[in-house]
N, C-alpha and C positions, 0 to 999 in steps of 0.2 A: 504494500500500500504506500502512495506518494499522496505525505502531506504539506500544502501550498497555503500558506497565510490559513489555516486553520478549515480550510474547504477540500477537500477527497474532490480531487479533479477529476479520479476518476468514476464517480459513483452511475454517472451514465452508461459509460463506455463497459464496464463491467456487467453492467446489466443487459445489457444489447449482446454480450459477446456470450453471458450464462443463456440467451433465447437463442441461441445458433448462430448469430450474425459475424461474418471473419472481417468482413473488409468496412470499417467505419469513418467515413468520410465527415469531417468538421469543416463548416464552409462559414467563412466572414467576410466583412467587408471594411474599407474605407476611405475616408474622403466623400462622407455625404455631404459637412456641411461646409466645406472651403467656399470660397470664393472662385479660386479657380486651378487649373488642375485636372486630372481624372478622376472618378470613383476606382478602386483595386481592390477585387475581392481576390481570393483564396479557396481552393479546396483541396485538401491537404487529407491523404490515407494516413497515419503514424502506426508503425511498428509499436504497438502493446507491450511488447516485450522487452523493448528497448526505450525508456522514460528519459526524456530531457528533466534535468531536476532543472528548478528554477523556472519553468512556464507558467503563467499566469497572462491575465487581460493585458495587451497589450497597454494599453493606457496608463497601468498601474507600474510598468516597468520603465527603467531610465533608458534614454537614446542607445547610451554605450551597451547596458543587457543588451536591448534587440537585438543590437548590431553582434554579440558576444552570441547568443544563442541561435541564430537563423544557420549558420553552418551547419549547428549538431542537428537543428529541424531538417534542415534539406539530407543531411546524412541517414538521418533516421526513420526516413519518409520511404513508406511504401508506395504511394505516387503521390506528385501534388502538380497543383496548376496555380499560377496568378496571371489573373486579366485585367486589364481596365479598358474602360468606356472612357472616351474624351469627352471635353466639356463641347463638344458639338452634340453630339447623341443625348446626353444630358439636357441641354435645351431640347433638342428635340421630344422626347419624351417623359420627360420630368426625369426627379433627382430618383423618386423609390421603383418609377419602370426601368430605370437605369441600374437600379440596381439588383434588382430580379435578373434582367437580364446580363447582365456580368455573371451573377453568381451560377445562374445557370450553364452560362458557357463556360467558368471555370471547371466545373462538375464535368459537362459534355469532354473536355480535354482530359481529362486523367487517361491515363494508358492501364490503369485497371480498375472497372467497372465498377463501382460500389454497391455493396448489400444495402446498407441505410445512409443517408445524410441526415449530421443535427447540422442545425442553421442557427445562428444568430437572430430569435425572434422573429424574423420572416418565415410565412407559409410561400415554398416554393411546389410547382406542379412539376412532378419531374417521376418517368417512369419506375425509380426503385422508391421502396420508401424514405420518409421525409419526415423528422419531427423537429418543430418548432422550438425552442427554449430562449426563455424569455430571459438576458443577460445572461446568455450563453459563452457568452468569452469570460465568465467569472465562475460556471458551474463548469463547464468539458476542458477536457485537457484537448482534446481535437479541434475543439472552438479556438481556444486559446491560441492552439500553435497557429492556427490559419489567421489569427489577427495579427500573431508577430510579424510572419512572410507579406502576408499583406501591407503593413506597416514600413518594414525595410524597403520594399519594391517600390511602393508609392513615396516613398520619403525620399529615396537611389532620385527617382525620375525630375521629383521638385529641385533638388538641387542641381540637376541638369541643368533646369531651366534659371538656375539663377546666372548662370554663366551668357545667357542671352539677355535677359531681365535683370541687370543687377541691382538695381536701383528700389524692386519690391521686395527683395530681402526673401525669396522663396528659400533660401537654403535654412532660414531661421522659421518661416512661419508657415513652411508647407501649403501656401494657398490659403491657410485662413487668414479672418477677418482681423489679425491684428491693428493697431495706429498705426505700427510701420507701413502694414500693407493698403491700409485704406488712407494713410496719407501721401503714399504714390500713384494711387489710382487719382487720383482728385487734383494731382501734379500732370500726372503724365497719362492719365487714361487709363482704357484696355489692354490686351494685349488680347492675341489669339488665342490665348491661354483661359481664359476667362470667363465664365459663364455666365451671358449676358443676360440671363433669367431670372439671376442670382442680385445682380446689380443693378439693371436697369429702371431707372424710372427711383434709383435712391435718393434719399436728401443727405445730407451730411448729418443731422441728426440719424437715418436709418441705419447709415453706417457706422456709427457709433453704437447703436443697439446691434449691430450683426458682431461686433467688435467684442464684444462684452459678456 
């Protein structure tokens, strides 16, 4: 048994594996609420047998863990996928169809089929089974690790873009709504980056509530 900040990360996955099921798929997501940027989900099979210690909600972990544990995830992984949807698709059909369909296509990519997927709170339609749990990246350890990879992947790509964009500070605020970042859009605009679904039509007040 692996215990994480006082929570049995694995209390799901153990029960899914005593019903018969081998192959269990953890799928997350993120980057719903940036500014701009992609959404990156994850779906990620983990080896049961082989436990990363130290996993937990990505959000709950520092920059340097991620970066320190996504190695051992990727070693440890019996398949995984990370997708993102750019801030085009995103406008195009909102931020949560956008991210169905990420998470789906990340799922659809694994090079070994999954028995069950748990999700992060989303009901997805997808031919094998599918259970919801609600702050899921804080109960599964499968949650979990697919928020780390998704996290590193999406974080890798924002800092790309600060090398084009230097001026918005994406290597510090990944896209979201920081003053850094909402006082160089109001400087200097959009960029292509950007989702203008997300912005348009702000006042400088709204930007200080998306900020906040």
């Amino acid at each position: 048994m692996v215990i994480l900040e006082k929570t049995d990360l694995l209390v799901y996955e153990r029960s899914f594996l005593d019903a018969g099921y081998r192959y269990i798929c953890g799928v997350d997501e993120v980057g719903r609420g940036p500014l701009a940027g992609p959404v990156t989900c994850c779906a990620v099979i983990m080896d049961l047998k082989k436990i990363v210690d130290g996993v937990n909600d990505s959000k709950k972990l520092s920059e340097n863990m991620r970066e320190k544990l996504y190695p051992q995830l990727m070693d440890c992984a019996v398949a995984v996928s990370a997708v993102s949807l750019d801030n085009v698709r995103i406008d195009q059909i909102n931020i949560l169809n956008a991210t169905r369909e990420c998470m789906k296509l990340a799922v659809s990519e694994l090079l070994v089929a999954p028995d069950i997927v748990l999700v992060d709170a989303l009901q997805l339609e997808l031919s094998c089974k599918t259970t919801a749990i609600v702050h899921g990246d804080e109960l599964s350890y499968s949650i979990a690790a697919a928020s780390i990879i998704a996290k590193v992947e999406r974080d890798a790509f924002m800092r790309g873009l600060s090398g084009q964009y230097p001026q918005y500070g994406f290597e510090r605020n990944k896209g979201y709504g920081t003053a850094e970042h909402i006082d160089a859009l109001q400087k200097y605009g959009a960029t292509p980056y950007h989702r203008m679904s997300f912005i348009k039509g702000l006042t400088v007040k709204d930007f200080a509530a998306v900020s906040s």
